[in-house]
N, C-alpha and C positions, 0 to 999 in steps of 0.2 A: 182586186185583181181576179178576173174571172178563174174559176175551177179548173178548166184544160189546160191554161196557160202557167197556172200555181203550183200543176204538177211535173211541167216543163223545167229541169233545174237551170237547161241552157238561159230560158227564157228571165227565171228570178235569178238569176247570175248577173246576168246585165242588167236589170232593174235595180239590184243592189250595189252594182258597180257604179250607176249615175248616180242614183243618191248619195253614194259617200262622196265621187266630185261633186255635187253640189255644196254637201254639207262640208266640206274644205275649202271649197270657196267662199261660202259665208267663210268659216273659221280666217281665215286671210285677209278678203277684204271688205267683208261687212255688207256685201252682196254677191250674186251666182248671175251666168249666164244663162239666156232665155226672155221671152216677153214681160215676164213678173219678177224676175231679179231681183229689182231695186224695190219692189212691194213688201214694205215691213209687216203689212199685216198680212200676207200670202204666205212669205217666208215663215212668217210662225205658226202660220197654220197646218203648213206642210210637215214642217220641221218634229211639231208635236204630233201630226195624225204619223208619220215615219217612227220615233219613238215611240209610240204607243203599240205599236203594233210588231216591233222589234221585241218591246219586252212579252207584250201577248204570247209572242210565238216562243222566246227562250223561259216564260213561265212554265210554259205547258209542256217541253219539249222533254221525252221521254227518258235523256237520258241523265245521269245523275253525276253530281262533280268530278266522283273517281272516273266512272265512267267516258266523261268527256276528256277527263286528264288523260285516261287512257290511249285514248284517240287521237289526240293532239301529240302524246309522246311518240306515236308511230309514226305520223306523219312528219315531226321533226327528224326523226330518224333515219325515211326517205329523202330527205333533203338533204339533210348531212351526208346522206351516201349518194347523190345523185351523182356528185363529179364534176363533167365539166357537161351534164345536160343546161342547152339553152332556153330551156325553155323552163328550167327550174332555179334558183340561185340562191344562198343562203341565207339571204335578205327575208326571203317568205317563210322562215324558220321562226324570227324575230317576235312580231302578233302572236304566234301558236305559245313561246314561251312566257308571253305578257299577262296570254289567256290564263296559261299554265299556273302563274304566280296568284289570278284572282281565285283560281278552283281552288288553290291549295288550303286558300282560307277555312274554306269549309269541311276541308277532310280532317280526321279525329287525330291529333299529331300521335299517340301511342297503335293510331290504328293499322292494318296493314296495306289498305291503299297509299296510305302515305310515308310508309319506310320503303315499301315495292318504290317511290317516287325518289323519295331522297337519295336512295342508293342509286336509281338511273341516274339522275342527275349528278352523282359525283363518281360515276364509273365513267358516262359521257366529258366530264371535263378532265379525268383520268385519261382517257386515250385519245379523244379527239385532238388533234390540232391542224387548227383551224388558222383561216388568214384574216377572214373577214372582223374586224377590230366589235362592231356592234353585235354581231351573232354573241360575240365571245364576250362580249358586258352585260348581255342576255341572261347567257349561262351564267355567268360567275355570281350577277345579283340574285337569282335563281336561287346556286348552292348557296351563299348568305342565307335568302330569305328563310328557305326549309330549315335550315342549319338553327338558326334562330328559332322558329318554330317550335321544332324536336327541344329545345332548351339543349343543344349539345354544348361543350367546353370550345372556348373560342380558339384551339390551335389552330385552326382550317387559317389564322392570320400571321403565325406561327411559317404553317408549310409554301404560303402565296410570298412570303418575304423570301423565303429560300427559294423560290422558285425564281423570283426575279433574278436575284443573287445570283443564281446559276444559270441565267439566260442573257445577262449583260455583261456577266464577267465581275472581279474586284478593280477597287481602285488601284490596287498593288498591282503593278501587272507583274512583277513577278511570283504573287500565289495563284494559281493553278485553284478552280473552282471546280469540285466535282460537276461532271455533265448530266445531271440527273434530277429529271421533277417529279413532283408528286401530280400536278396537274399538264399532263401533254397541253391544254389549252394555250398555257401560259407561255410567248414564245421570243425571239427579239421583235419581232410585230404587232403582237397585241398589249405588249406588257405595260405599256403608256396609259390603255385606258382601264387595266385591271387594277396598278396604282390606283389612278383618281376613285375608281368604285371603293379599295378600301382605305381610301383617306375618309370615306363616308363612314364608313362602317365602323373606323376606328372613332373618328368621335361619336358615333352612340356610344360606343363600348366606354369610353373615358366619359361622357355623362351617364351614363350610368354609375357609372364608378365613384363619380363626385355625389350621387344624389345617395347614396349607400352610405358614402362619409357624414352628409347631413345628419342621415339618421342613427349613424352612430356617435354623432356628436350630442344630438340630443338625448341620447339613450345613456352617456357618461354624465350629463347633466342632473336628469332622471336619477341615475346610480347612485350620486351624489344626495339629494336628497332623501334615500332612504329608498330607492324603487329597489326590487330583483331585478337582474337580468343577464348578470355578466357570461352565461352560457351563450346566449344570443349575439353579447357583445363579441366574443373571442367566434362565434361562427362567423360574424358578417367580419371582423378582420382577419380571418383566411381567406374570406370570400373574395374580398377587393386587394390583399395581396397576391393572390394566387393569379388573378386577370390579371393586374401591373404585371407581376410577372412573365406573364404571358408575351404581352405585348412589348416586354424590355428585349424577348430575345426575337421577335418578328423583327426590331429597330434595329437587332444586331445584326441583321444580314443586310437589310435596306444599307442604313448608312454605310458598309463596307460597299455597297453596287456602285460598277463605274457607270451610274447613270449620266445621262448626256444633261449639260449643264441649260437650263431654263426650268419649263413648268415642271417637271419627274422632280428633280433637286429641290427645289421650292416647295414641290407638294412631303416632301420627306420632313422638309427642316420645320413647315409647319406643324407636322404630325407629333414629333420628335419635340417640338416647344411644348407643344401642351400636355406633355406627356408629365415631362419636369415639372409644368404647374400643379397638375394636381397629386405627383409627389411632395409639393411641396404642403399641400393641405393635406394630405397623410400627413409628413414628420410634423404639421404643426398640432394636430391632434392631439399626438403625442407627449408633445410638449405639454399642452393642452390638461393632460392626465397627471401628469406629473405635478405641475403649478395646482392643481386640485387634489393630489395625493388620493387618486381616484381609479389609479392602474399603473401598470407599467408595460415593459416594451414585448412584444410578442414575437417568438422564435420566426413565425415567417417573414416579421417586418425585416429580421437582422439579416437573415437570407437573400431577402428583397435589396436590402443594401450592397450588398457584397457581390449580388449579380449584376447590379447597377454596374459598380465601380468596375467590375471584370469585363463586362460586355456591352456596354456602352457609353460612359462618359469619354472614358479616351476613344471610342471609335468614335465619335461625335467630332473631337477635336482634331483627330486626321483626316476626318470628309470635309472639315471646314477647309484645313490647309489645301486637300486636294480642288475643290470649288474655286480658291481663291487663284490656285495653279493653272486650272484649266480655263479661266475665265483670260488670264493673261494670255494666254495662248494664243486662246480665241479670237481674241481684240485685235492682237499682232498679227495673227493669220490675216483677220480681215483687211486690215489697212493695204499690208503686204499686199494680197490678191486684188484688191481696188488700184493701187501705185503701178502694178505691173500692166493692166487690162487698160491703162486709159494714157489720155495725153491732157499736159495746161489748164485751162477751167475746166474742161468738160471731168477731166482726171480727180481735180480736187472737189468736184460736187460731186463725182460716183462714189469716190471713199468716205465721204460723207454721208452718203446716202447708205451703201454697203454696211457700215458700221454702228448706224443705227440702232436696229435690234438687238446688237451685243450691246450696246451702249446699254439699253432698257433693260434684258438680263441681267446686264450687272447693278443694275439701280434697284432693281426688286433684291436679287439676294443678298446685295452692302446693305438694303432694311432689314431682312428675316434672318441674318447671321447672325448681329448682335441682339436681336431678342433672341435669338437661341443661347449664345452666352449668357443673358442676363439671366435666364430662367434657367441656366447651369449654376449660375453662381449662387441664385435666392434658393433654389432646393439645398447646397451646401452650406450653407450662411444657417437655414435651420434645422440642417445635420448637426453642426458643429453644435450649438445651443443645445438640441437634443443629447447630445453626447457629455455634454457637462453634466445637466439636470439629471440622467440616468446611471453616470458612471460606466458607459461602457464603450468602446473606443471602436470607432469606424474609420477605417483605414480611406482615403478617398483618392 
């Protein structure tokens, strides 16, 4: 690109803007519009002289990760405040925050461009709310990611469960949910895809938590033969009861939410099943130690229990009932609203048609209920055992 025209931004604006529709139409359909399109060996010739010379330019480029973090948080922030300018829209917030999560790799997590960032980032999901659903799965994977970074404690899964909680409502309608979040983000409009981000999030946290149990399994094994360790032993079982715990009272706000019966429900009852699995390889552990006369039960585990039994098993078994309540509903609404709107065949193919989808709702959650029962009942099955082998009584 000649030198007059390179220092032209309007001009490398547009140069940058056909290349990427070209390179998304390869990405699509495996050639671009233009004389040499469909030239496989053009297209990679272009495609690598373009990357070559993209990374040249952000090799070289002056400024430094914070730096550009810097810069990208501002401009997110004009955007967020633009309004209802059309010529701006919260969509071009979206790449800045993508940017945002590559640079962060590289800043020092105890350093102070990156707590100046963390704290943006969770002061913006604190006040903003927003409508735009993808902005706000931006942001929330965003605080995750720093979150994680920083090594903080995982309540931030904790206050997103209350939040839902308190943006849908309970299943009771007669309890009255205070009107109060910890994230403005979180709203009755985004909170569908702020779930799905932390059904993600939650199974890291629970494989994590099982890969922890491995190695405390081996480390009682270990014990057992003669190793040292049991200091390490009783840290890593505070460590993975202290997370369960964590995430038993996130479960207890969720499964109280009158969420709307399909994917929300389903991505819950998920969460909530494998939650009880790998409860269930804690208490066998346990077991575990005992049958090896190699330990016994630790005050957090019994805590762990008791919060269970208080705050979640029976809330579990009233989201079921309500599920099963709303799902009736729903089916009879539909038929209803199809019976009413039509006439003779054309009548009885629209209610058939109409009631499809709830039909499919109901066929997903009649599979995912009873494995949530059954993974209630095998975590109790090796309570019970536990309770023998230890002598100490868990109320269930």
């Amino acid at each position: 690109m000649p030198g007059a025209i390179q220092r032209q931004s309007g001009f490398v604006e547009i140069y940058v803007n056909v290349a990427l529709q070209k390179i998304q139409q390869i990405h699509d359909r495996g050639h671009c519009e233009g004389m040499q399109g469909k030239n496989q060996d053009k297209i990679y010739k272009y495609t690598t002289t373009l990357a070559r010379v993209l990374l040249r330019k952000y090799s070289t480029d002056a400024y430094s990760p914070d730096e550009r973090a810097s810069k990208d948080r501002r401009l997110i922030m004009n955007i967020v405040n633009s309004g209802e300018d059309e010529d701006v829209t919260t969509k071009d917030a979206v790449p800045l925050c993508n940017i945002i999560s590559l640079l962060s790799k590289y800043l020092i997590c105890t350093g102070t461009q990156f707590v100046q960032l963390h704290s943006w980032v969770s002061k913006l999901c604190q006040e903003q709310n927003l409508d735009d659903s993808s902005l706000t799965k931006a942001f929330i994977n965003l605080l995750f990611l720093l979150t994680s970074q920083s090594n903080s404690n995982i309540t931030i899964t904790r206050d997103i469960g209350q939040d839902i909680h308190s943006q849908v409502g309970d299943m009771d309608q007669d309890v009255e949910v205070e009107d109060k979040t910890h994230y403005a983000i979180i709203n009755p409009r985004t909170f569908a895809p702020v779930l799905t981000i932390l059904h993600v999030q939650v199974e890291k946290y629970i494989d994590e938590a099982e890969w922890v149990l491995g190695v405390m399994k081996n480390e009682a094994i270990s014990s057992n033969l003669g190793s040292p360790g049991c200091t390490q032993k009783e840290s890593l079982e505070k460590a993975v009861c202290t997370r369960l715990g964590i995430l038993v009272t996130s479960f207890h706000e969720l499964v109280q939410s009158a969420l709307p019966v399909g994917m929300a429900v389903d991505t819950v009852i998920k969460m909530v099943t494998r939650l009880y699995g790998t409860l269930s390889i804690l208490t066998k552990y346990y077991i575990s130690l005992y049958n090896q006369h190699n330990g016994h039960l630790s005050t957090r585990f019994e805590k762990l229990v008791k919060l269970i039994g208080t705050h979640l098993t029976q809330q579990c078994y009233a989201m079921i009932n309500y599920i099963q309540l709303s799902q009736n509903d729903e089916h009879n609404h539909s038929i209803a609203d199809a019976s009413k709107n039509t006439k003779g065949k054309k009548k009885q193919a629209t209610a058939v048609a109409s009631t499809s989808n709830g039909k499919s709702k109901l066929l997903k959650e009649a599979r995912s209920i009873p494995n949530l029962i059954y993974s209630i009942e095998q975590y109790e099955k090796f309570l019970i055992q536990l309770s023998k082998k230890s002598k100490v009584s868990f109320l269930l």
